[in-house]
N, C-alpha and C positions, 0 to 999 in steps of 0.2 A: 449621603453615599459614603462607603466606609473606603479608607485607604486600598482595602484590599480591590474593592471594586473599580476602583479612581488606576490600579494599576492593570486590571484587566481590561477595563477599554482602551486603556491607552496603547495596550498591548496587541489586540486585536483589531482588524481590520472590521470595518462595520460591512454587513451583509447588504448586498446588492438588491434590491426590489427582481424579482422574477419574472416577469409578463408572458406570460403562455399566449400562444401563437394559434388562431385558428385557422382552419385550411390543412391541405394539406403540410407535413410536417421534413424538415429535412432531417436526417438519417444525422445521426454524429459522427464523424469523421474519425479515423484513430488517427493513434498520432505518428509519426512519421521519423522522429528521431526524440533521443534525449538529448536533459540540458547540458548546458556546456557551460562551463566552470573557467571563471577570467579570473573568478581571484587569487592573489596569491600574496602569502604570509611573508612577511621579511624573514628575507636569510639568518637574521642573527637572533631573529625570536627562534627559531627552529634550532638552530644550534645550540643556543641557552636552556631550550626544553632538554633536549636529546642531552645535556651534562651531567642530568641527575639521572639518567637512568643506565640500566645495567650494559654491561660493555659489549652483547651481542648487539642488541637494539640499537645500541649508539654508533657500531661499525655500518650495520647495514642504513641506517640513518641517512650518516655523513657522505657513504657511498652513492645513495639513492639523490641525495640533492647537488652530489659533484654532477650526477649525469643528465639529471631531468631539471635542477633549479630545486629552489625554495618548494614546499608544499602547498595543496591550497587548505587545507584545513589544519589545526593542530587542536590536542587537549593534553593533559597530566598523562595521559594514559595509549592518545594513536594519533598517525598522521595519518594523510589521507592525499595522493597524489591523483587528482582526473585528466583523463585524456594523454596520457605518457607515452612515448612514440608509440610502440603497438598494441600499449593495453590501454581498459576502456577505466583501469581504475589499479592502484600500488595500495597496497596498506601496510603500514608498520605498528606494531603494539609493541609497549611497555611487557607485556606478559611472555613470559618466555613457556614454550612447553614443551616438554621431551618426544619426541619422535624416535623411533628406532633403523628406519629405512630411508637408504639401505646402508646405513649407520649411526651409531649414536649420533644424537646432537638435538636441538633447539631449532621449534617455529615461532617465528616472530615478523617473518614478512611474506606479504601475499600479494600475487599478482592476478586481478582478474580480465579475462578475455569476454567479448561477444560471442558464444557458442552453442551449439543446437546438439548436445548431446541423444539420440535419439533414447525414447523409454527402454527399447530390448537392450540396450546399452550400458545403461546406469549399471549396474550391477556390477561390468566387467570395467569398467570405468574404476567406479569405488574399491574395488577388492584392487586394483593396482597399486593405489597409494592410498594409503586413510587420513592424508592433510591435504586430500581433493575437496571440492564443495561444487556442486553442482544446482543449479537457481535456476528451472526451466521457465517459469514466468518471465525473469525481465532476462531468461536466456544468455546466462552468464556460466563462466565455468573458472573456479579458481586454483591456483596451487597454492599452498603455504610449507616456509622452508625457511633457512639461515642467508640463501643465495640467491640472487636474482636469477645465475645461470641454473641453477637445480630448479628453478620454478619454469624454468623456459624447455628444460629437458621435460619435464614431467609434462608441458602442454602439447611441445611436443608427440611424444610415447601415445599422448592421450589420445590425438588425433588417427595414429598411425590403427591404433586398438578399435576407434569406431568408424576408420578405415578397412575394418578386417586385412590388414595386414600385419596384428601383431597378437599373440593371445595374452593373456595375463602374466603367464609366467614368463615368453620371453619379455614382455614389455620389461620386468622388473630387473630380468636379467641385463637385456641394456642399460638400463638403468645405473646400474653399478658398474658396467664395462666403462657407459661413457664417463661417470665419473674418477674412474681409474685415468684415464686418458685425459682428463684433463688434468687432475693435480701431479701428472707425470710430464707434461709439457708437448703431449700429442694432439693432434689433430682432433676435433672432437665439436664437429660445426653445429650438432644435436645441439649444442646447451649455450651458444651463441647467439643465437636469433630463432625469429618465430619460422618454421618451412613452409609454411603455408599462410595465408592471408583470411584473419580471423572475419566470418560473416560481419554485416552491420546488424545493429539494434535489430530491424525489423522483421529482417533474415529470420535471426538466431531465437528471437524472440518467442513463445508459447506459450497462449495466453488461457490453454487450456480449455474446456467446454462444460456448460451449464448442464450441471444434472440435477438441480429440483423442478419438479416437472411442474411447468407454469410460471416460472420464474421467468422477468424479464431476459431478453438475449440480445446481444449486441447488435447494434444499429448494422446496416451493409455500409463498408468502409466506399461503397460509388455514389453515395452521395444520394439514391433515391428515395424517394417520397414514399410517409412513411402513416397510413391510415388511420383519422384519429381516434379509431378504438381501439387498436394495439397501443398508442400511447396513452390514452387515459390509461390504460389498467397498468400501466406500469407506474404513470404519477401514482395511483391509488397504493399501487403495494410499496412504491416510495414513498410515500407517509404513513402510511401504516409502520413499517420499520422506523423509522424515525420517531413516532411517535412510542413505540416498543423498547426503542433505542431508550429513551430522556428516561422512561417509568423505570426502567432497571438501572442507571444511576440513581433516581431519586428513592430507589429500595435501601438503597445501600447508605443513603444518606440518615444521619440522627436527628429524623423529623418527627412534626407533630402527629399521633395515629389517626386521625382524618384525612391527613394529606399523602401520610404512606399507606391507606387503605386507600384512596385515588389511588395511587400508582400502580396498584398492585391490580387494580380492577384496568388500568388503562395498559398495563404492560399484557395480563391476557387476553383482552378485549381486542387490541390492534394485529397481536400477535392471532387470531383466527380471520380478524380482517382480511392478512395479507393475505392466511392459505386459500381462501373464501373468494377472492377476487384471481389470483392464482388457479382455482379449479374451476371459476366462470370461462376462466379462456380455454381452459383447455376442452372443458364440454361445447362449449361452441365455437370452437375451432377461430379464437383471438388469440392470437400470440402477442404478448406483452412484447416491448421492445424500449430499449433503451434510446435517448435520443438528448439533443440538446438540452431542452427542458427539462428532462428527468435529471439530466450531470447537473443542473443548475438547481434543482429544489432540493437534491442530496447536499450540494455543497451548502445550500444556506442554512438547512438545518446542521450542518455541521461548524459552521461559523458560528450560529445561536448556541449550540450547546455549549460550545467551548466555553464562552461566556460566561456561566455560570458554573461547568463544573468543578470549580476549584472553592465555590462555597460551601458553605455550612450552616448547619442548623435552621434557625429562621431568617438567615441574607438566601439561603437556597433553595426554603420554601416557597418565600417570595418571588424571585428571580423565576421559579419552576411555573409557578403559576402565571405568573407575567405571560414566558412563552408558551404554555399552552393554550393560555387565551387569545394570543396572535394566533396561533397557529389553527389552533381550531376555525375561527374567524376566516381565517385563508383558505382552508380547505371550504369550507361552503361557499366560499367566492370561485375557487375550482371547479368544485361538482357546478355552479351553476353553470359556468362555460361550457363546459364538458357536455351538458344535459343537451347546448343549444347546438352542439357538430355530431351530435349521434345517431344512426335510424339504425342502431339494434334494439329489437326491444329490450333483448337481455343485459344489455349494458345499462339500458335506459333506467331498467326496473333496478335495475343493482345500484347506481347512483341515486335514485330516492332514495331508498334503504338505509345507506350508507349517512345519505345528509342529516336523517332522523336523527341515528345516534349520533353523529358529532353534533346535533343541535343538545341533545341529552348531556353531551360531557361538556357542551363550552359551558351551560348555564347549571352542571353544577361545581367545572374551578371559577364561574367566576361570585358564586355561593360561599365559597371554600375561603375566596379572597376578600370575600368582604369581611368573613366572619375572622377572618385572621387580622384585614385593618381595623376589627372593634376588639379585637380579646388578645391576639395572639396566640390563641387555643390554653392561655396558663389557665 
């Protein structure tokens, strides 16, 4: 085993064995809240970063850990504060960039909130400020700015806009009113605190909707039982992408032309699998569905590849081959479970089919791999 490999196991977690479940099947649950972040970096490493960098970043810095503490992340380059009284996340970079609204000056610190921007919105949203960011998936809404309070003004504003109580142009108009009022010594509560009370995660959150048609669809978050031919054809299209996945790193890899002619035959070959099993459901009316077992056979092929893709040459051919021959192996131990909880016939028919050719490709990487432990294809 080569050092490089001696540090990627050590580095990686070893993949959990899978065991598919027959009967009916439970629904995967979403999840309910994000992590939450105990760690935190000594004060005086955060100070000692923050000394070589430029004097904007270093003000808002020392300001941001007088009022929240130490950060929990740092690098050369950004901190990173979670869970900060009202926001769900603080960031500071080293990069400073010029902004013009609604006067000159530098962004370098961002504050992001839990928030459900709606779609007809984005648009009047964005033309307000262009150091917004808006993240509908994990339903996030950020300001970036010099100031904690200009970031709390602009969440503010921002609210008020997909409130329909402000349009664009007054929004911006406030904007510079209230900051007039503040470096004047007025009244000026907008850029103070948050006024309203940012949704949670699950609130704010949009997780968006499947548009390849036959594509697996998200389990029902109530927990119901969930028929074992909606989930076979979702394990099916989840290894078929998996197996689509590995063939297009190992194209990209400088391997031997018998082992990147495999992959090139296993990246399209899996790749009409999936749409194939995909358009079985939807002709007779199987909805694929995502479920424990499927989160579970995605994450282990994502454990395996990790493993390997950091090699090269013939450590990558090998290691390639390795897990294709588990893998293949596994899936004919799938299809044969699958085969015994079925009474479609069309499912039935499609799971022989299917076992043919993976019997056809384990016996010929494991052809591939003999001939590569007697010659190494030189």
């Amino acid at each position: 085993m080569t050092k490089l490999q001696r540090t990627i196991r050590a580095l990686m977690l070893t993949a959990a064995t899978t065991t598919l479940i027959s009967g009916p099947v439970l629904a995967a649950p979403a999840p309910d809240s994000v992590p939450t972040y105990r760690q935190q970096i000594p004060e005086s490493d955060a100070v000692q970063k923050l000394s070589a960098w430029p004097a904007g970043p270093r003000l808002a810095g020392t300001e941001t850990i007088a009022k929240y503490g130490a950060p929990n992340e740092i690098t050369d380059e950004r901190m990173i504060w979670h869970d900060a009284g009202p926001f769900k996340r603080i960031l500071l970079v080293r990069e400073e960039l010029p902004h013009h609204f609604p006067i000159v000056h530098m962004d370098y610190l961002e504050h992001t909130i839990s928030y459900d921007v709606p779609p007809d919105k984005a648009d009047d949203v964005l033309a307000f400020d262009g150091s917004i960011t808006i993240y509908r998936v994990g339903g996030e809404l950020s300001a970036r700015c010099d100031l904690e309070s200009n970031n709390v003004l602009t969440l503010n504003l921002v609210h008020q806009i997909v409130q329909n109580n402000m349009s664009v142009e007054q929004a911006r108009k406030a904007f510079g009113e209230a900051v007039i009022a503040r470096t004047s010594a007025q009244s000026a509560a907008i850029t103070e605190e948050l006024q309203f009370q940012p949704p949670t995660y699950m609130v704010a959150a949009d997780t968006d909707s499947v548009s390849i048609p036959g594509a697996p669809m998200p389990a029902n978050a109530s927990g119901q039982s969930v028929g074992p031919d909606a989930e076979t054809l979702a394990l099916l299209i989840a290894t078929d992408i998996g197996k689509a996945h590995a063939a297009m790193i190992a194209k990209d890899k400088q391997i031997a032309a018998p082992i990147l002619e495999y992959a090139r035959m296993m990246h399209e070959s899996y790749g009409r699998h999936a749409k194939a099993a995909a358009d079985l459901g939807l002709n007779h009316n199987v909805q694929p569905v995502m479920t424990n077992n499927v989160s579970a056979l995605k994450e282990k092929h994502a454990t395996t590849l990790a493993q390997i893709v950091l090699l090269d040459s013939e450590e990558f051919s090998r290691a390639y081959l390795d897990m294709e021959v588990e893998a293949l192996a596994n899936s004919q131990q799938l299809i044969d479970e699958r085969l015994a909880m079925t009474n479609n016939e069309q499912v039935r028919n499609y799971l022989i089919e299917t076992r043919r050719t993976i019997t056809t490709h384990l016996q010929e990487a494991r052809e591939l791999h003999g001939t590569m432990a007697r010659t190494a294809f030189r």
